[in-house]
C-alpha positions in Angstrom: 0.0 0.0 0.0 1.0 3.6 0.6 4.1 5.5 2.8 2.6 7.6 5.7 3.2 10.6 3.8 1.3 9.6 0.9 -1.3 8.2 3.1 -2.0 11.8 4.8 -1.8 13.2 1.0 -4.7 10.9 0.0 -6.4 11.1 3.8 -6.6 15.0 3.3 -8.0 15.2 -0.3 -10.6 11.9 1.1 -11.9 14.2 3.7 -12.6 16.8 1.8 -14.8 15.4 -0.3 -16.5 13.4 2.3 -16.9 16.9 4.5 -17.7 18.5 1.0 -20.3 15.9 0.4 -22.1 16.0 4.3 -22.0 20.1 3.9 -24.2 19.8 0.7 -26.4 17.1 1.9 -26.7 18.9 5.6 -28.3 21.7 3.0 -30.9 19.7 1.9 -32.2 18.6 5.1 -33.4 22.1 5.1 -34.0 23.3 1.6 -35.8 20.2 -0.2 -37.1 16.5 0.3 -35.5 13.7 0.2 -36.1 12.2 -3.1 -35.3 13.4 -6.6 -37.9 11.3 -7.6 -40.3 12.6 -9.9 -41.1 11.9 -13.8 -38.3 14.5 -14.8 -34.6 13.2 -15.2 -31.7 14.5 -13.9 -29.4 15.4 -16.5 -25.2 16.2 -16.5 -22.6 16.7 -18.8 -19.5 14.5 -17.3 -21.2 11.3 -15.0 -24.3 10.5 -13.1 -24.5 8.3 -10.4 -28.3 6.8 -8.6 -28.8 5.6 -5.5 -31.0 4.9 -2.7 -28.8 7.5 -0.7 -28.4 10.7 -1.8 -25.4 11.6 0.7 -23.8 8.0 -1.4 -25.0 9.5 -4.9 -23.0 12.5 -3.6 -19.6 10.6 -2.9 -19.9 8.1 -5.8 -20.2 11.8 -8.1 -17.5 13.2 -6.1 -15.4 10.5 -7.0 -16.2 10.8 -10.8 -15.0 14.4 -10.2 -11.8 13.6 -8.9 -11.0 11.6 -12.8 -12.6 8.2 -11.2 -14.3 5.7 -13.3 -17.4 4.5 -13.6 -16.0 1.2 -11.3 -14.4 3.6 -9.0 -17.5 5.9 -8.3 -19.0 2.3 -7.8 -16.6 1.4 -4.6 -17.0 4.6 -3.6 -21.1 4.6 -3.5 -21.3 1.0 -2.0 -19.1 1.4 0.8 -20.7 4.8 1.2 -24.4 3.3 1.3 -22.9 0.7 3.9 -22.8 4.0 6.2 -26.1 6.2 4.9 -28.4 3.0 3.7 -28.2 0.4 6.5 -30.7 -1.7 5.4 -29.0 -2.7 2.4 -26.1 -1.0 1.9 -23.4 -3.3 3.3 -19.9 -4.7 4.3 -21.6 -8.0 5.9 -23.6 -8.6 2.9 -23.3 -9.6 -0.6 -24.3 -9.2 -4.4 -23.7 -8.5 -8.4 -22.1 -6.2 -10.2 -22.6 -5.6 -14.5 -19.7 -3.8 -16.1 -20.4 -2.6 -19.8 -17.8 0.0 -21.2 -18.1 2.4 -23.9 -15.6 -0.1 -25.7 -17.8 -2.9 -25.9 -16.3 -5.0 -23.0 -18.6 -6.1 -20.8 -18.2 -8.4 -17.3 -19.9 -9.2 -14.6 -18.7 -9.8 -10.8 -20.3 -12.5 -8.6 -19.9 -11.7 -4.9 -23.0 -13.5 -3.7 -22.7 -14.9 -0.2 -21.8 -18.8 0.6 -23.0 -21.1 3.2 -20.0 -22.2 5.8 -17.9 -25.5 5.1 -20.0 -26.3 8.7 -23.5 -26.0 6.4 -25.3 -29.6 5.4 -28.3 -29.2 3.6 -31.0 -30.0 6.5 -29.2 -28.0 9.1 -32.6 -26.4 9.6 -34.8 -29.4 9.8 -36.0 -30.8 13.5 -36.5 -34.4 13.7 -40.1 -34.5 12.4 -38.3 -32.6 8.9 -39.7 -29.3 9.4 -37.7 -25.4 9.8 -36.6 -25.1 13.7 -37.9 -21.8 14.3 -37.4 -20.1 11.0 -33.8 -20.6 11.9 -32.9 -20.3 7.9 -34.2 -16.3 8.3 -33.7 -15.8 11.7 -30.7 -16.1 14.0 -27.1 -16.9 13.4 -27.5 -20.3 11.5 -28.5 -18.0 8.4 -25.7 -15.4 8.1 -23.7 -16.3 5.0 -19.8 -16.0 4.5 -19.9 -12.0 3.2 -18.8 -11.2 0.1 -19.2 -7.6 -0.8 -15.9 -6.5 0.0 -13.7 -9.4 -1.9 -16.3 -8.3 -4.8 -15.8 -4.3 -4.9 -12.1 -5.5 -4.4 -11.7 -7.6 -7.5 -14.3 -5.5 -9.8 -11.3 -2.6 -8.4 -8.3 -4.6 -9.2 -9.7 -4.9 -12.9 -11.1 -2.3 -13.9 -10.7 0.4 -11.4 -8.2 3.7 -12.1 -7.9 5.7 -8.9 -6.5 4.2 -5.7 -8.5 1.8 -3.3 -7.8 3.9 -0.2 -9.4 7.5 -2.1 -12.4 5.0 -2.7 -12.9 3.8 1.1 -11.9 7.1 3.0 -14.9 9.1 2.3 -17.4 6.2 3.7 -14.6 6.0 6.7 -15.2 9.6 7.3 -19.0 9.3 7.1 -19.0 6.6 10.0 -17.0 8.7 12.0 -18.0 11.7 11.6 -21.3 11.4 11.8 -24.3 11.6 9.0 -27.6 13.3 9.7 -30.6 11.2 10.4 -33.2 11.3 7.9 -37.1 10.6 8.4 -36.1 6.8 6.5 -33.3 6.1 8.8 -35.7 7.1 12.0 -39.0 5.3 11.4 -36.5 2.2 9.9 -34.8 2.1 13.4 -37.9 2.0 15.0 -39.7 -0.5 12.9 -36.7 -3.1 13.9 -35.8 -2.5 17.4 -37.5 -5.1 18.7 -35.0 -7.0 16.7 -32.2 -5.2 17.2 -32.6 -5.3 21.0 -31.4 -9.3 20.8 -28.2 -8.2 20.0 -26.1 -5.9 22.7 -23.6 -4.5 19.7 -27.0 -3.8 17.4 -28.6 -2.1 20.4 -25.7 0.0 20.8 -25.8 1.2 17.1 -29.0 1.7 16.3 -30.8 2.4 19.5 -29.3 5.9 22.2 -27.9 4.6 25.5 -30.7 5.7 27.1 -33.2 4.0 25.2 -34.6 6.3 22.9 -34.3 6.7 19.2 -32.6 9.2 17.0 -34.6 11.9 16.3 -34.9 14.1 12.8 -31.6 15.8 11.7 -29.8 14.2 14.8 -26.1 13.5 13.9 -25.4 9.5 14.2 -21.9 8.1 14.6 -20.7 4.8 13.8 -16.9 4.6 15.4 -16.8 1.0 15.1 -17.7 0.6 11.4 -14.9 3.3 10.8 -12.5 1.4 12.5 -13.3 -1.4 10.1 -13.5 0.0 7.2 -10.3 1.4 8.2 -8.9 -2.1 8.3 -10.1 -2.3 4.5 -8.8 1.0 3.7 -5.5 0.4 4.5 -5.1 -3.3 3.6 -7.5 -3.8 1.1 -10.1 -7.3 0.8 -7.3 -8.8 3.1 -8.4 -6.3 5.7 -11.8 -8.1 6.1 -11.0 -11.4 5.7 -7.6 -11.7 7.2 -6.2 -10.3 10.5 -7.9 -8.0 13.1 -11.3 -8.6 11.6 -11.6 -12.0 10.5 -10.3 -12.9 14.0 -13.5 -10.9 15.6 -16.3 -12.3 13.4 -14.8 -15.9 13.5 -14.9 -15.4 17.0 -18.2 -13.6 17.5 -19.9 -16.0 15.2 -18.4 -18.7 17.9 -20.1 -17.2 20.6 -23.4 -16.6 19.6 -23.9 -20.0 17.8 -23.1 -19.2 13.5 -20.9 -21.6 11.6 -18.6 -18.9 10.0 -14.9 -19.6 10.9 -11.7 -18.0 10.1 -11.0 -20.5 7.5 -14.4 -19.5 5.9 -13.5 -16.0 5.6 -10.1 -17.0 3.9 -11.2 -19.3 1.5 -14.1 -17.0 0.6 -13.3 -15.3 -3.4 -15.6 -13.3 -5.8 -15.7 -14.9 -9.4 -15.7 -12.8 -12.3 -18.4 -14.5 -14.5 -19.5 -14.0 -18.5 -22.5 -11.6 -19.0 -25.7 -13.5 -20.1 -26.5 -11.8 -22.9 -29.7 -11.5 -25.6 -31.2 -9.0 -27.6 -34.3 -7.3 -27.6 -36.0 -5.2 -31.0 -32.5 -4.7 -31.5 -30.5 -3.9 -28.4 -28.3 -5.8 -26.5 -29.3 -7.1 -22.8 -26.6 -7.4 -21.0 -27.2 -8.9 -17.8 -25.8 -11.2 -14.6 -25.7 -15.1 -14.8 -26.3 -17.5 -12.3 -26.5 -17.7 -9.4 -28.5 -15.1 -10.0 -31.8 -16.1 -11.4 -32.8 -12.4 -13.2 -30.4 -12.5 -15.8 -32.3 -15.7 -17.4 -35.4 -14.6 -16.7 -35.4 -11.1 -18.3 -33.7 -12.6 -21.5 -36.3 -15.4 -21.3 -39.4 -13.2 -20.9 -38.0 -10.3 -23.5 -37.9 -13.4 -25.6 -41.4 -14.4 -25.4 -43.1 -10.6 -25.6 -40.8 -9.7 -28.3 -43.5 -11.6 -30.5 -46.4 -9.4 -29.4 -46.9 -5.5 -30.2 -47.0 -4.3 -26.7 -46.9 -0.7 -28.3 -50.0 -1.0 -30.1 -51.8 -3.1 -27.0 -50.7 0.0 -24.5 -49.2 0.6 -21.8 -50.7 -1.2 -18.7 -53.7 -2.0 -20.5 -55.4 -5.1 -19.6 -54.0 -7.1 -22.9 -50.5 -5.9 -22.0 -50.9 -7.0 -18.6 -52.5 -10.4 -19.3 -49.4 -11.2 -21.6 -47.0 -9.7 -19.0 -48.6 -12.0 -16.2 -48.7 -15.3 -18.7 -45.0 -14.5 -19.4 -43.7 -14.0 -15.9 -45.9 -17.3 -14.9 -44.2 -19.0 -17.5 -40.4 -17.7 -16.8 -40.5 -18.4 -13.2 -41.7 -21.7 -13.4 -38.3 -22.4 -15.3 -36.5 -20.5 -12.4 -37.3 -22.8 -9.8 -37.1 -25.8 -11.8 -33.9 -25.2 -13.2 -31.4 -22.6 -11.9 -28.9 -22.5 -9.3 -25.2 -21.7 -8.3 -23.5 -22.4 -11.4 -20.6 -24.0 -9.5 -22.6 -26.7 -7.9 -25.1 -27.3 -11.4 -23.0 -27.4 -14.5 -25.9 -28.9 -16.4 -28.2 -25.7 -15.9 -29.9 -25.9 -19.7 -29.4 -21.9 -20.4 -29.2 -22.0 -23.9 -32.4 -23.6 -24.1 -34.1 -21.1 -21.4 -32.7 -18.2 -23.4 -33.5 -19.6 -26.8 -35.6 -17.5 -29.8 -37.7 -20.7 -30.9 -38.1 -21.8 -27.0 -39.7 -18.7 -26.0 -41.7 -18.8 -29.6 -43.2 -22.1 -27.7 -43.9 -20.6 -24.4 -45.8 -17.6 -26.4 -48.0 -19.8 -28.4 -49.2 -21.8 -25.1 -50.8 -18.1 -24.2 -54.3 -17.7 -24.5 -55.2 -14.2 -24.9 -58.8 -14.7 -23.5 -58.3 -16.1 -19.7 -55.2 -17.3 -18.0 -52.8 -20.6 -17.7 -53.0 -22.5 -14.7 -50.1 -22.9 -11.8 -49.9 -26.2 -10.3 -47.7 -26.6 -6.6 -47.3 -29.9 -8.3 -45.2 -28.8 -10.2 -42.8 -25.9 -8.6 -43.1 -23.1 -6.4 -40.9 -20.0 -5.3 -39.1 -20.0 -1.6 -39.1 -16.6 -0.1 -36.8 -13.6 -0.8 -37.1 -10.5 1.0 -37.8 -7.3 -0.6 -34.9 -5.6 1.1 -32.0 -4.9 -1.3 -30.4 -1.9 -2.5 -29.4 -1.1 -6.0 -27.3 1.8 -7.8 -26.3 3.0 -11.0 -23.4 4.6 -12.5 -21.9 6.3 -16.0 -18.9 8.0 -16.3 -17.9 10.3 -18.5 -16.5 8.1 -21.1 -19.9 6.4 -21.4 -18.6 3.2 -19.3 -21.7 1.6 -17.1 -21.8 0.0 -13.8 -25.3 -1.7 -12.6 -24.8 -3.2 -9.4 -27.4 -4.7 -6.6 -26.5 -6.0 -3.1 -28.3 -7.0 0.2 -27.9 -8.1 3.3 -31.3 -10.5 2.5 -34.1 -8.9 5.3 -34.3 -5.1 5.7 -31.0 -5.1 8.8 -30.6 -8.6 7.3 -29.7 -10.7 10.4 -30.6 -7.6 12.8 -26.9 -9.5 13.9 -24.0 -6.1 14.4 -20.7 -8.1 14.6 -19.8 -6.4 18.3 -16.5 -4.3 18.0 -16.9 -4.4 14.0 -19.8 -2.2 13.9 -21.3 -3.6 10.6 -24.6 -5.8 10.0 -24.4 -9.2 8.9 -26.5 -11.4 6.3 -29.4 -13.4 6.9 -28.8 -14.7 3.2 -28.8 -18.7 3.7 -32.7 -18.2 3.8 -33.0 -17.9 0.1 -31.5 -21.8 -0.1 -34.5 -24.3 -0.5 -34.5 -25.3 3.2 -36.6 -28.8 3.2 -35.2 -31.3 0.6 -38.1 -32.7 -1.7 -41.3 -30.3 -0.8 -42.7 -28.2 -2.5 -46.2 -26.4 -1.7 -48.9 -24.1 -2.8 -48.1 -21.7 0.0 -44.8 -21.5 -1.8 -42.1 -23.5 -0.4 -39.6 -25.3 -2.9 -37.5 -28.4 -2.1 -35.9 -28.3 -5.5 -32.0 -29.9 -5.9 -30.4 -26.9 -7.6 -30.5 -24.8 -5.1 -30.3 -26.8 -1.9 -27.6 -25.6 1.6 -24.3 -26.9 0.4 -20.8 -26.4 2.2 -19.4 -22.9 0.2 -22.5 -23.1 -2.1 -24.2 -19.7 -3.1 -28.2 -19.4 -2.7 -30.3 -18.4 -5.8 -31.0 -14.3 -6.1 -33.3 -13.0 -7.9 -30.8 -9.4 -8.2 -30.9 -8.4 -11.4 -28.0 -5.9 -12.1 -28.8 -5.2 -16.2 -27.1 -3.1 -18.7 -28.8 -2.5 -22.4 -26.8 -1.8 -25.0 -26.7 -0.6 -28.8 -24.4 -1.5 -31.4 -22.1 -2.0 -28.1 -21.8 0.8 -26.7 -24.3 1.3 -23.4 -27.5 3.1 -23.6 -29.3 2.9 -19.8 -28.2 0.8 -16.8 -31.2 -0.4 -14.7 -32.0 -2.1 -11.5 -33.9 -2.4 -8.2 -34.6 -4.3 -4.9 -37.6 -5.9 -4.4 -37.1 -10.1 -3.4 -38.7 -12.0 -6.2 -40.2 -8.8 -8.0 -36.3 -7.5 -8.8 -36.8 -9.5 -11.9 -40.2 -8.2 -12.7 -39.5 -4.4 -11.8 -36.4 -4.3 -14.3 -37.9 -6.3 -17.1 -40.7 -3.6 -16.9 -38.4 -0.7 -16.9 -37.2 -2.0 -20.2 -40.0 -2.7 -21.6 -41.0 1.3 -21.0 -37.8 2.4 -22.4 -37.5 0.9 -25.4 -41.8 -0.1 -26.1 -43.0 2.8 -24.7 -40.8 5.2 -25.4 -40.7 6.5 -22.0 -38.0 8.6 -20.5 -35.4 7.1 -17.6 -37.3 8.9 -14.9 -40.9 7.9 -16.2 -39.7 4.7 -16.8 -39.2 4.3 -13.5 -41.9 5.5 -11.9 -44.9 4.0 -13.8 -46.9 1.6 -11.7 -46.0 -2.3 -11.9 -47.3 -5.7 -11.3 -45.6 -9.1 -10.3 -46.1 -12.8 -10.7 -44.0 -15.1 -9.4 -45.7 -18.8 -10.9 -46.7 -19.5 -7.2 -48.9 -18.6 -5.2 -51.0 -17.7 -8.4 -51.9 -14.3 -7.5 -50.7 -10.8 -9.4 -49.9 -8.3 -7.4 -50.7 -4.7 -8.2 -49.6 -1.5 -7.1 -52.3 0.4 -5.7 -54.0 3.1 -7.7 -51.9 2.4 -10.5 -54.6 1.0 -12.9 -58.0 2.2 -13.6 -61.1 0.2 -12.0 -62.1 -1.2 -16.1 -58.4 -2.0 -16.5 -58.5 -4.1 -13.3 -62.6 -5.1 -14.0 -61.4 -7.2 -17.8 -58.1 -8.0 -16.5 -59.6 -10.1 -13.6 -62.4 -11.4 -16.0 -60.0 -13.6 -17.5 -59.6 -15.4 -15.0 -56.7 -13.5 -12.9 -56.9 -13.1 -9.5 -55.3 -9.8 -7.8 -54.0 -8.3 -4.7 -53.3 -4.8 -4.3 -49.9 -3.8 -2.3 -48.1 -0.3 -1.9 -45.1 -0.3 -3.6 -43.2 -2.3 -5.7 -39.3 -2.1 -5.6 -37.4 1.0 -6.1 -35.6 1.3 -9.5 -32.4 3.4 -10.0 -31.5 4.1 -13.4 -28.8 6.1 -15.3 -29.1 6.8 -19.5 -27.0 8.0 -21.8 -28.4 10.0 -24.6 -25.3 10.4 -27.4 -27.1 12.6 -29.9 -26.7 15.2 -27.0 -24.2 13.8 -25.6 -26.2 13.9 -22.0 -26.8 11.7 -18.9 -29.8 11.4 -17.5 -30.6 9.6 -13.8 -33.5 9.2 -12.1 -34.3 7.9 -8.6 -37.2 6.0 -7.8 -39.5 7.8 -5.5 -40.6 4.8 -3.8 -37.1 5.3 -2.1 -37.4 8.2 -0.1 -33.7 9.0 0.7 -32.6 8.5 -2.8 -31.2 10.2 -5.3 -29.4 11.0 -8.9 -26.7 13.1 -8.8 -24.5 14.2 -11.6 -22.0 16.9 -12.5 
């Protein structure tokens, strides 16, 4: 790494831009809401960066100011949302990452979590073969080996241009300096202390000494995060899974009952991976592979609707949304049947899934007057959590960065490794915990994706990149559990179908299915009451939720040279900041 002398160099320049970025966003605690939001995009000259944080928007635009890369303003955002976005944004967590440059390269990086060496596959099971206690969501049996930081390290060591420490310093100074609590950071804190107050170190961090919460505009300081991402500061991925660190989680882990050992954290490695990759009314989809599930499934549903004029039917009309509902059915049923960490399924049939003539099958077994049937004889879906985080990021030279991670559940484990001052994953849920059994209320006991010693669970994160003629056009994503796949498929589909703008794009109201339970879910107020009336007369059955996701989006518009972000507004500390 770097002499003491360059070290302060780099330290002083860091804090700048991390005191630079608080001042600004200290500003608009007073002078605006949250939320760019909105069906207006942001636009910029030079680089854009989205996020669910603004105050991480800020340091991952900073950083593009400062001559960094699209990868670079990408460390620099997710180790800064690991301070501002607790309930996703992570060091304890793990995810994807898409890479598409203005070159025509594109990559992808898989730092999905693994199950310990300890892990068998019905560590979960009681003796009459049913979950102990939701012990696969809850408690330390279902915190995964993390593997955001070996992932942001590797994407870094590739592609990355300015140094790792400029990268981690301004999250560093964020933790201990303190960032202002907003009204999402509050009423989240509130909602889970009942969980956090298991834990004495998650008490401690999110919850006053006195037992009271942090109020509005409050300043909250996290010392022992700092301290850790110190360690990774100064000595790179080795700093959290070698040395003073590894040595505290392997040993905390110990004492409250997890499998994660120090030999876990060594072995643990992000893999880079080949893009999957199909095209759509002539762009490129450029998206992650397994074990990811949403790569497949958006190429595999683009596939199918490619063959109907969803233009001409309208948007959200009930024809468009019959067709969307019969495709997703028919996409996710594949999903659970087929798909799993590539390492441990080499025979995954992706060709087949992502094939022009296989979804020309699929699309001719859809009945345009009522709706297919979804037998639990067949598959089903295990639960995801809808807690996940996603950015977005173009640099000036046009080079793309769509990246989600998560720690699984909003807090993930609720688990704060104490002395570490970060949350851990409750990611082992999204294994198929029972061998063999699958129901109607939505439990799978497929192979592919049963607990395995170093094994990575299915995701449904769907990181995606589209492309023309090579170069990159608009990076999309969201959180959102099973819907990821859903929300960003329909993103696309406004885009290039619709021809919606990024921002309206994003905000236009969506639906989900998921094959099992055979339900669409709906947005509320989103749809008119006929829309809804001959939708549901063809057989559909509906249930109304709030919000769906929370998409964050960057475009690039080359015939004025522009970017444009936009922020979903479901998100309400996001935000799309460019320069």
């Amino acid at each position: 790494m770097r002499s003491n002398a360059q070290r302060l160099a780099f330290g002083r320049t860091s804090q700048v831009i991390a005191k630079a970025v608080l001042f600004v966003f200290s500003l608009s605690l007073v002078t605006q809401t949250f939320a760019e939001g909105g069906r207006t995009p942001i636009y910029a000259k030079n680089g854009m960066v989205s996020s669910a944080s603004k105050l991480a928007s800020e340091v991952g635009a900073e950083t593009l100011r400062q001559g960094g890369n699209a990868v670079d303003a990408a460390v620099a955002t997710a180790f800064a949302l690991a301070v501002t976005w607790p309930s996703a944004g992570n060091i304890g967590g793990g995810g994807f990452l898409v890479y598409h440059g203005d070159d025509g390269e594109a990559t992808t990086f898989d730092f999905r979590e693994k199950a310990p060496m300890a892990a068998t596959e019905r560590m979960y099971l009681g003796l009459d073969g049913a979950v102990v206690n939701n012990s696969n969501h809850f408690g330390p049996l279902a915190v995964g080996v993390p593997g955001t930081v070996a992932g942001l390290y590797l994407a870094h060591s590739r592609l990355g241009s300015l140094p790792w420490e400029d990268l981690v310093q301004p999250a560093v100074e964020l933790a201990r300096e303190g960032i202002p609590i907003t009204y999402s950071l509050q009423t989240g804190f509130e909602r889970s202390a009942s969980r956090f107050r298991q834990y004495p170190a998650s008490e401690r961090k999110f919850i006053k000494a006195d037992g009271s919460f942090y109020e509005l505009g409050e300043t909250w300081v996290q010392p022992d995060l700092a301290h850790t991402l110190e360690l990774i500061r100064d000595n790179g991925a080795d700093g959290f899974y070698r040395g003073e660190n590894a040595e505290r989680l392997a040993s905390f882990m110990a004492d409250i009952g997890g499998l994660i050992t120090e030999e876990d954290l060594a072995a643990y490695a992000a893999r880079e991976r080949e893009p999957i990759r199909g095209t759509y009314r002539g762009y490129e989809i450029v998206s992650m592979p397994p074990p990811s599930s949403g790569g497949v499934g958006i190429v595999q549903m683009l596939n199918i609707l490619e063959g109907f004029d969803l233009a001409d039917m309208g948007h959200n009309s009930s024809d468009y949304l019959h067709v969307l509902t019969e495709t997703m059915r028919r996409a996710y049923s594949d999903r659970a049947e087929h798909l799993g960490d590539p390492d441990f399924n080499e025979s995954m049939p992706l060709d087949r899934l992502m094939d022009k003539d296989y979804a020309a099958d699929l699309r001719a077994s859809i009945d345009m007057t009522r709706k297919s049937e979804s037998s639990p004889e067949l598959f089903a879906q295990a639960y995801e959590s809808e807690e996940t985080t996603h950015f977005s990021v173009v640099d000036e030279d046009g080079n793309m960065i769509s990246m989600t991670y998560t720690l699984e559940f909003g807090y993930g484990s609720a688990i704060v490794v104490d002395g570490g001052g970060y949350l851990l994953n409750n990611e082992l849920g999204d294994f198929n915990a029972v061998p063999g059994v699958t129901d109607e209320r939505g439990q799978i006991g497929t192979a592919p994706n049963l607990v395995a010693p170093e094994k990575r669970p299915l995701s449904s994160m769907s990181p995606t990149i589209v492309a023309q003629d090579g170069k990159p056009v608009f990076a999309i994503g969201s959180p959102g559990g099973k819907t990821i796949i859903n929300t960003t498929m329909q993103v696309i589909l406004n885009v290039i179908d619709h021809g919606f703008n990024i921002a309206q794009a994003i905000e236009a109201g969506r639906i989900h299915h998921q094959w099992l339970p055979d339900v669409t879910s709906i947005e509320s107020n989103s749809l008119s009451a006929d829309t809804l009336e001959s939708f549901q007369a063809r057989g559909h059955q509906i249930r109304e939720r709030g919000s769906q996701g929370a998409a964050m989006g960057v475009y690039y518009d080359r015939e004025q040279n522009l970017f444009l972000g936009a922020s979903d507004s479901r998100r309400g500390d996001g935000g799309a900041v460019g320069y």
